[in-house]
C-alpha positions in Angstrom: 52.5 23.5 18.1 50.9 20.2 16.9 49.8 20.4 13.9 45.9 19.1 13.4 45.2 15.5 11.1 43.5 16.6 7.8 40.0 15.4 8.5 38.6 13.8 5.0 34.7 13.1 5.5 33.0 11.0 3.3 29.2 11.0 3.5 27.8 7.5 2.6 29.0 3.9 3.2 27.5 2.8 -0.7 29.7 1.8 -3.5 31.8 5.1 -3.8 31.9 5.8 -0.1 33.7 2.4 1.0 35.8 2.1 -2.3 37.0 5.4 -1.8 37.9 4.8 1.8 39.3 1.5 0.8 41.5 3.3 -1.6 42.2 6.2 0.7 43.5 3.4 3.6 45.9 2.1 1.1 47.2 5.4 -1.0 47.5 7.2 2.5 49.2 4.3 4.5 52.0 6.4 5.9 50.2 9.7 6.4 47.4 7.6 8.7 49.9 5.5 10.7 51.4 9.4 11.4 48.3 10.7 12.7 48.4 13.6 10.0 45.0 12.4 8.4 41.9 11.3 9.8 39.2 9.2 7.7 35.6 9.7 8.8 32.7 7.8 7.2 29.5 8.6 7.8 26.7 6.0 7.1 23.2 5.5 7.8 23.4 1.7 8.4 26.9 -0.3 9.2 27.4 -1.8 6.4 27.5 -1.8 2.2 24.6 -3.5 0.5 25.7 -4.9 -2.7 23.1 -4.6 -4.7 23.1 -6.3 -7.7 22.4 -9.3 -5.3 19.2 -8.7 -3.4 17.1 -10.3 -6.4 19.1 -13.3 -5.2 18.3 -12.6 -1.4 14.9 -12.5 -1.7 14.8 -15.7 -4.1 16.7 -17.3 -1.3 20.0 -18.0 -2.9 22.0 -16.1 -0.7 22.0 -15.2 2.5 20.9 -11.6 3.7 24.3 -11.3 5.9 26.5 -12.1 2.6 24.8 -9.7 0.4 26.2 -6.6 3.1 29.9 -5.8 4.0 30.5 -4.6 7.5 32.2 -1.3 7.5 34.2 -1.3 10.5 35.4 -4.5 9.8 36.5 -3.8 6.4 37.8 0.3 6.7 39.8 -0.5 10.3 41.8 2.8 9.5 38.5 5.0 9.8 36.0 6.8 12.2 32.7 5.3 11.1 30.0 7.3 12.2 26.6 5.6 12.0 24.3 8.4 11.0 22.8 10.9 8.5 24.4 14.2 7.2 21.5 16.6 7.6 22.9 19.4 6.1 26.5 20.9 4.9 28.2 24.2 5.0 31.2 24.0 2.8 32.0 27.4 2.8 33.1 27.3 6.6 33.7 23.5 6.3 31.1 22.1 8.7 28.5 19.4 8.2 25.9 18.5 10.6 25.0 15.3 11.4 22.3 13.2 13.0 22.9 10.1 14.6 21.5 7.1 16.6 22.2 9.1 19.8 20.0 12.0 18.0 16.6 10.1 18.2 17.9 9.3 21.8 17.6 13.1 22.8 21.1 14.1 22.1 21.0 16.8 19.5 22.6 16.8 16.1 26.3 17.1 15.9 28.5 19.4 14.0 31.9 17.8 12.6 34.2 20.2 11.1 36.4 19.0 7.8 39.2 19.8 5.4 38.3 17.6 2.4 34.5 16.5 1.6 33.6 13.4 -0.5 29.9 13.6 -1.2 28.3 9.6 -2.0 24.7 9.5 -0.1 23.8 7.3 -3.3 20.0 8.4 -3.9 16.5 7.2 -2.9 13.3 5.8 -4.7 12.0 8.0 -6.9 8.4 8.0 -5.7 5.5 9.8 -7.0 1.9 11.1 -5.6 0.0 7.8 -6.9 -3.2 7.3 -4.1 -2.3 4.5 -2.2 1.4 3.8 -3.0 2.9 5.0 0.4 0.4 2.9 2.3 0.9 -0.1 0.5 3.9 -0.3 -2.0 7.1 -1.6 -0.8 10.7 -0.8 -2.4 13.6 -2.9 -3.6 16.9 -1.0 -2.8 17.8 -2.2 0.8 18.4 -5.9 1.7 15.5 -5.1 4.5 13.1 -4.7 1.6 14.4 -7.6 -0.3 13.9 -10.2 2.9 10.8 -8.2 3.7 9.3 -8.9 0.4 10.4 -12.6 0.1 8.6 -13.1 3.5 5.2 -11.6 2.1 5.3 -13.2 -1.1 5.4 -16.8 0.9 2.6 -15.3 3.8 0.1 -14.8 0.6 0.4 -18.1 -0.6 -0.2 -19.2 2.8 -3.2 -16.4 2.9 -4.4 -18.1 -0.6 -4.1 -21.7 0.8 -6.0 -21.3 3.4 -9.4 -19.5 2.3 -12.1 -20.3 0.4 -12.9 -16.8 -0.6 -12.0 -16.3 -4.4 -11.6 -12.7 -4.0 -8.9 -12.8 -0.4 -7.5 -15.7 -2.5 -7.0 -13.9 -5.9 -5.9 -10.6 -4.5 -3.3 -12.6 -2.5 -1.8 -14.3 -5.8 -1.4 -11.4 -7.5 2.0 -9.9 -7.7 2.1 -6.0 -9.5 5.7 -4.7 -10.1 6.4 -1.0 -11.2 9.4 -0.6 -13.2 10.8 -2.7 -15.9 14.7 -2.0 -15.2 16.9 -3.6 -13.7 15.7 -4.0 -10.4 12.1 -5.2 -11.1 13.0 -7.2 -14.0 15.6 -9.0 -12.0 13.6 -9.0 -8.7 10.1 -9.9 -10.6 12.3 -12.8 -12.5 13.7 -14.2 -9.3 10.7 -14.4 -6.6 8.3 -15.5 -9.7 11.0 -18.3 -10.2 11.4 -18.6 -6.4 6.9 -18.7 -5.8 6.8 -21.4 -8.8 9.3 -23.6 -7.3 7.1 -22.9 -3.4 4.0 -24.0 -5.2 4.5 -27.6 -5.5 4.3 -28.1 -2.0 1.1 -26.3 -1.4 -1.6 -28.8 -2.1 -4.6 -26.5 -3.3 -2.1 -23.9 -5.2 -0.3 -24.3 -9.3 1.9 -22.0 -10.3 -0.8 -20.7 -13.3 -3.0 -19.8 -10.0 -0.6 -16.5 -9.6 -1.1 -13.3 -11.4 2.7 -11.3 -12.2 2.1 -8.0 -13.9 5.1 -5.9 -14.9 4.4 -2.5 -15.7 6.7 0.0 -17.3 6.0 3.2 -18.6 8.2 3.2 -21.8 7.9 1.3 -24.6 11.0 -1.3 -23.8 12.4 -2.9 -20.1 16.3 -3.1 -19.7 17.1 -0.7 -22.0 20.7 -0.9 -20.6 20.9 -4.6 -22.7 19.9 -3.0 -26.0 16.8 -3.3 -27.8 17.1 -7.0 -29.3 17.3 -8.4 -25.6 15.0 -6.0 -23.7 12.4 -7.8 -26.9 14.1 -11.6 -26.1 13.3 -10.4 -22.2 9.6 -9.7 -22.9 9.2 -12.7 -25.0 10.5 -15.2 -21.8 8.6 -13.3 -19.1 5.4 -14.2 -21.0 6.2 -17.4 -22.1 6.2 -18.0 -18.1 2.5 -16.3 -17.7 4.0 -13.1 -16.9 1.9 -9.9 -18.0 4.1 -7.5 -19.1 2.6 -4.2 -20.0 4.6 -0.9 -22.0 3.6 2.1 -22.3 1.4 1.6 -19.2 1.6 3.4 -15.8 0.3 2.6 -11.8 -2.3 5.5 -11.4 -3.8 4.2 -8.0 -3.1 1.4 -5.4 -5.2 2.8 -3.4 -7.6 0.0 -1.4 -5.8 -2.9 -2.4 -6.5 -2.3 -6.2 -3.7 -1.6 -8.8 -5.2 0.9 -11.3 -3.2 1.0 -14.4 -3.1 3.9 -16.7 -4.9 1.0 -19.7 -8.1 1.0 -17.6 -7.1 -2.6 -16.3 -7.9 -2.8 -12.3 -6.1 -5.4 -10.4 -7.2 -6.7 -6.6 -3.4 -7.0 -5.0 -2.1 -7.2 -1.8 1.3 -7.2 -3.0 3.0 -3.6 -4.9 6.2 -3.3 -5.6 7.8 0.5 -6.9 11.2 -0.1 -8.7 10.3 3.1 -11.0 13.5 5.0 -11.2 15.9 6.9 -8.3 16.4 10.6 -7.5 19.7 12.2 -5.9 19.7 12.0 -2.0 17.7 14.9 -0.4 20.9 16.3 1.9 22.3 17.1 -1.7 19.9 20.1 -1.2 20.7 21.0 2.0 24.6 22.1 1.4 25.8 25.4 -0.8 27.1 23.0 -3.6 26.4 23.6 -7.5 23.7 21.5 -8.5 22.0 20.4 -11.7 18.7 21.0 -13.4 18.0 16.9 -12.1 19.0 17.5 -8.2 23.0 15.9 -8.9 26.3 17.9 -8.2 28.0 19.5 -10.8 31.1 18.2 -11.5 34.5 18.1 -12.9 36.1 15.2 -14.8 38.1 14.9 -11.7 35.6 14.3 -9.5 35.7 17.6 -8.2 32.9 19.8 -7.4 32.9 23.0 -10.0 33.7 26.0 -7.8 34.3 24.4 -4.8 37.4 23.5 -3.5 38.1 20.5 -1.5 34.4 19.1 -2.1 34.5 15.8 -4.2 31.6 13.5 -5.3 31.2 10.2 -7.7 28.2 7.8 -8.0 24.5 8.6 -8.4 24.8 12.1 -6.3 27.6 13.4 -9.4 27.0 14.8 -12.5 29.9 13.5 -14.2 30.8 14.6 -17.6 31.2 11.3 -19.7 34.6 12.2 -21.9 34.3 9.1 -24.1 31.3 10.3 -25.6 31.1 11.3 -28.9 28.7 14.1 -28.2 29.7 17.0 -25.7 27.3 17.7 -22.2 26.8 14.3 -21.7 26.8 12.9 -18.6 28.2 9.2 -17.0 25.2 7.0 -16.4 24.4 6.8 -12.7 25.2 3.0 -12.2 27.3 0.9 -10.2 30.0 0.0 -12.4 30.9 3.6 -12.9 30.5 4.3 -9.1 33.0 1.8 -8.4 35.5 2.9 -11.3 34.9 6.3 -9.6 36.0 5.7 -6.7 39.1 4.2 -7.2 39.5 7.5 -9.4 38.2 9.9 -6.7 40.8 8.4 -4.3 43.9 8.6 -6.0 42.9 12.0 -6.6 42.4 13.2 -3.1 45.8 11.2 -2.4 47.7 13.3 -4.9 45.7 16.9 -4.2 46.9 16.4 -0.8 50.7 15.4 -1.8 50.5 18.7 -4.6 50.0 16.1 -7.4 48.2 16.8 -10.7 44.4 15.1 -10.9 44.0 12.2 -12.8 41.1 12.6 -15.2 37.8 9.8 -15.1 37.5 7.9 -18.4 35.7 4.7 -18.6 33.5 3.1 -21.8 30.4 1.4 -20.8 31.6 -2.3 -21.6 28.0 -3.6 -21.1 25.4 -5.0 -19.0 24.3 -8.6 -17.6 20.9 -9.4 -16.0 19.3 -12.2 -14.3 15.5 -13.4 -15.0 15.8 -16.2 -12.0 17.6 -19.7 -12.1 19.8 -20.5 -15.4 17.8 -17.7 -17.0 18.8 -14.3 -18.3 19.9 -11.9 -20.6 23.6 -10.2 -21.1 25.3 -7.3 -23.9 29.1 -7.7 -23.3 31.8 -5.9 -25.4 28.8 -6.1 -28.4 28.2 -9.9 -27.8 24.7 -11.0 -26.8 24.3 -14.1 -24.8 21.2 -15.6 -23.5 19.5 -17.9 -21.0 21.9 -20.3 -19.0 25.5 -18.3 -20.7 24.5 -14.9 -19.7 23.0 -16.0 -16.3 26.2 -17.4 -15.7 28.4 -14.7 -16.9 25.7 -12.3 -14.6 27.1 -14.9 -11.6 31.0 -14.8 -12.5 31.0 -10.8 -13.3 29.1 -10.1 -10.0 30.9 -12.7 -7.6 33.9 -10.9 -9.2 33.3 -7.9 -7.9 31.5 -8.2 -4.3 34.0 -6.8 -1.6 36.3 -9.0 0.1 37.6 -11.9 -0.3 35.4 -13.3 2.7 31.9 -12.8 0.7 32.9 -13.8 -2.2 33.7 -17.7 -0.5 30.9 -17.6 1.2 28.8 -16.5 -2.0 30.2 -19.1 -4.2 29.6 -21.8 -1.2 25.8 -21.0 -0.6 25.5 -21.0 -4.4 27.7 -24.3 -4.8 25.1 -25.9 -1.7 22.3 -24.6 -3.5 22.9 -26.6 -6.6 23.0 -30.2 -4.3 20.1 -29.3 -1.9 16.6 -27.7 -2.1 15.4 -24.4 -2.4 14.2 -23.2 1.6 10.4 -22.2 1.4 10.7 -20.7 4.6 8.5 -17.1 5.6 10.3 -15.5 9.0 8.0 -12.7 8.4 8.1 -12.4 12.6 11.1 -11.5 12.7 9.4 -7.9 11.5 7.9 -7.7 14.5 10.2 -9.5 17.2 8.1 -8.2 20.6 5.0 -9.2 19.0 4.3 -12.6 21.1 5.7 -10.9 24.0 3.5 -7.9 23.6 0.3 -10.2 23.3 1.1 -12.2 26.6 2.1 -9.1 28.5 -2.0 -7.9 28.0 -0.9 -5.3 25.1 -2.3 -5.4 21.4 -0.9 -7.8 18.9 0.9 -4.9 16.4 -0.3 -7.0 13.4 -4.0 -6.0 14.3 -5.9 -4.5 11.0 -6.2 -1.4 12.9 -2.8 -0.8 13.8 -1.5 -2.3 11.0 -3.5 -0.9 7.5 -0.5 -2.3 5.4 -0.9 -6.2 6.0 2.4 -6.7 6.4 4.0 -9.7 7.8 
């Protein structure tokens, strides 16, 4: 009889996904090149976004393509399945899965395993605020990074070109939800970015633009410590940036940012970086979860109660054992996802061999953030650093640890030709809408009508 390859599926191609199957390719050399184990990655898109990054991408800095990592290119020794895991049954070891060939008519498909890693990552955290799924846009996915760098350059082109005060001022105005790291960084980079575009609009200065950053607590980057989150607030306005605690987004409904102080803000332009919840397939298996939607799990990375079911990143509960205080939990952030994952695949390598578990344990060492160009704010091993120091460190620590030797020279050669040429001003918002010329010569609707379009978009 021929024995059947252990089948290890990992659901998600995010941090933990491809670092574990980057560490399982290289831990289970032998047993893949025998044909007794079989990798299979399932991903909704081809590729990992590195995150930390897209402020940069939509600034311009970088390209879009170097901010991903291709998959296939990267984990040759896997299946990669482009797709979504719709729902698991661990208990007889089957997951179901839509792909690409799903929305084609095909019907979900059911893919039977012997070891489960759970890393879907999670999704925006959005709430029912009147008007935010209408007009709000994200900031997790390089598509929404591009997307919003394109529609920050259309409204100063909107602006530029009418005389009405009112299409003019709702188009400079720039409202972003969320004072971690994501809006901080992205609000710090396309203000930078929009300041630099204005000089070569002749009827438009850089004090013409209205940023607003709300946050509902009463400090932004809390993951710097106290002193910097205050040195961060202190910049942002020095640049005319409103910054507003203890404020929230109760409508954007109309075109009108209604904030929770009773100010009211004409805006064509919304952006929700307000927090993340675990992926929604986490509820659709027979796994443990916690009182926040996250699996419960061991310091191994295990799932508790479930055998052969692993998990690491923002989907995993993981209990933090260098904490001085019991129940406490890792934080769900990418530099413990990618210590997990190395973790979470040795682990795998040696429950499959009969090996003890190696047990997680990592201190937080700190965080770096950028607020645009030579500017931004870093907490280190208890040093603080600020302006051009930490915005460097933020460059070296993050170049560092992008995937692959290949991104990281072409990184550091689009940042090295960005310090001897200009910044590119450029809008390819069409590229949204690729059929749209086509579709008006043919005799069809243009799609960026008003009435098929009630978002604005590019």
């Amino acid at each position: 009889m021929v024995k059947e390859p252990v089948r290890i599926l990992i659901v998600g191609g995010g941090y933990v996904g491809m670092y574990t199957a980057l560490r399982l390719q290289r831990k289970l050399k032998s047993e893949l090149k025998r044909g007794e184990v079989e990798l299979v990655v399932v991903s909704p898109d081809p590729y990992m976004t590195y995150q930390p990054f897209l402020p940069e991408a939509a600034a311009g800095s970088i390209s879009p393509r170097h901010v991903v990592v291709p998959l296939r290119r990267v984990l040759g020794q896997c299946r990669i399945v482009i797709g979504e895991a719709r729902s698991i049954d661990h208990a007889r070891r089957t997951a179901t899965l839509g792909t690409l060939a799903t929305e084609e008519g095909g019907g979900t498909e059911q893919l039977t395993y012997d070891e489960l890693v759970l890393a879907p990552g999670s999704i925006s955290r959005a709430l029912p605020i009147p008007g935010l799924a209408d007009f709000a846009i994200g900031f997790k996915t390089v598509e929404e990074a591009i997307g919003l760098r394109n529609h920050v350059i259309e409204q100063m082109d909107i602006a530029s070109s009418t005389r009405d005060p009112a299409i003019r001022d709702a188009a400079l105005t720039f409202v972003f939800v969320g004072g971690g790291y994501a809006g901080v960084e992205a609000l710090g980079e396309l203000e930078d970015m929009a300041r630099y575009t204005a000089r070569y609009y002749h009827n438009i200065e850089p004090e013409d633009m209205k940023w607003i950053l709300v946050e509902a607590s009463e400090r932004i980057l809390p993951e710097v410590g106290e002193e910097m989150g205050t040195y961060t607030i202190t910049q942002l306005r020095r640049r005319n940036i409103d910054v507003r605690l203890k404020t929230r987004l109760d409508s954007c409904a109309d075109r009108i940012a209604v904030l929770s102080d009773g100010a009211r803000f004409p805006t064509r332009t919304v952006v929700w970086t307000a927090g993340v919840k675990p992926h929604p397939v986490l509820a659709a298996t027979d796994l443990p979860l916690n009182a926040h939607g996250r699996l419960k799990c061991t310091p191994q990375l295990t799932v508790e109660g479930a055998p052969h079911a692993w998990a690491a990143g923002d989907a995993a509960a993981v209990p933090d054992v260098t904490a001085a205080e019991t129940g406490k939990e890792t934080a769900p952030n990418a530099q413990h996802a990618v210590r997990q994952a190395g973790v979470l695949g040795d682990n795998i390598a040696h429950s499959l061999r009969g090996e003890p578990l190696e047990t997680y344990s990592h201190k937080y060492v700190g965080s770096v953030a950028s607020l645009g160009l030579h500017k931004g704010v870093a907490h280190v091993y208890g040093r603080k650093l600020k302006g051009y120091p930490a915005w460097f460190m933020h460059r070296v620590y993050h170049l560092s640890r992008v995937p692959t030797f290949n991104r990281k020279a072409r990184v550091l050669a689009e940042w090295t030709l960005a310090g001897v040429f200009k910044r590119e001003i450029v809008s390819l918002g069409s590229l949204e809408h690729p059929r749209a010329e086509f579709e008006l010569a043919a005799g069809g609707k243009h799609p960026l009508d008003p009435k098929l379009d009630p978002k604005g978009s590019s």
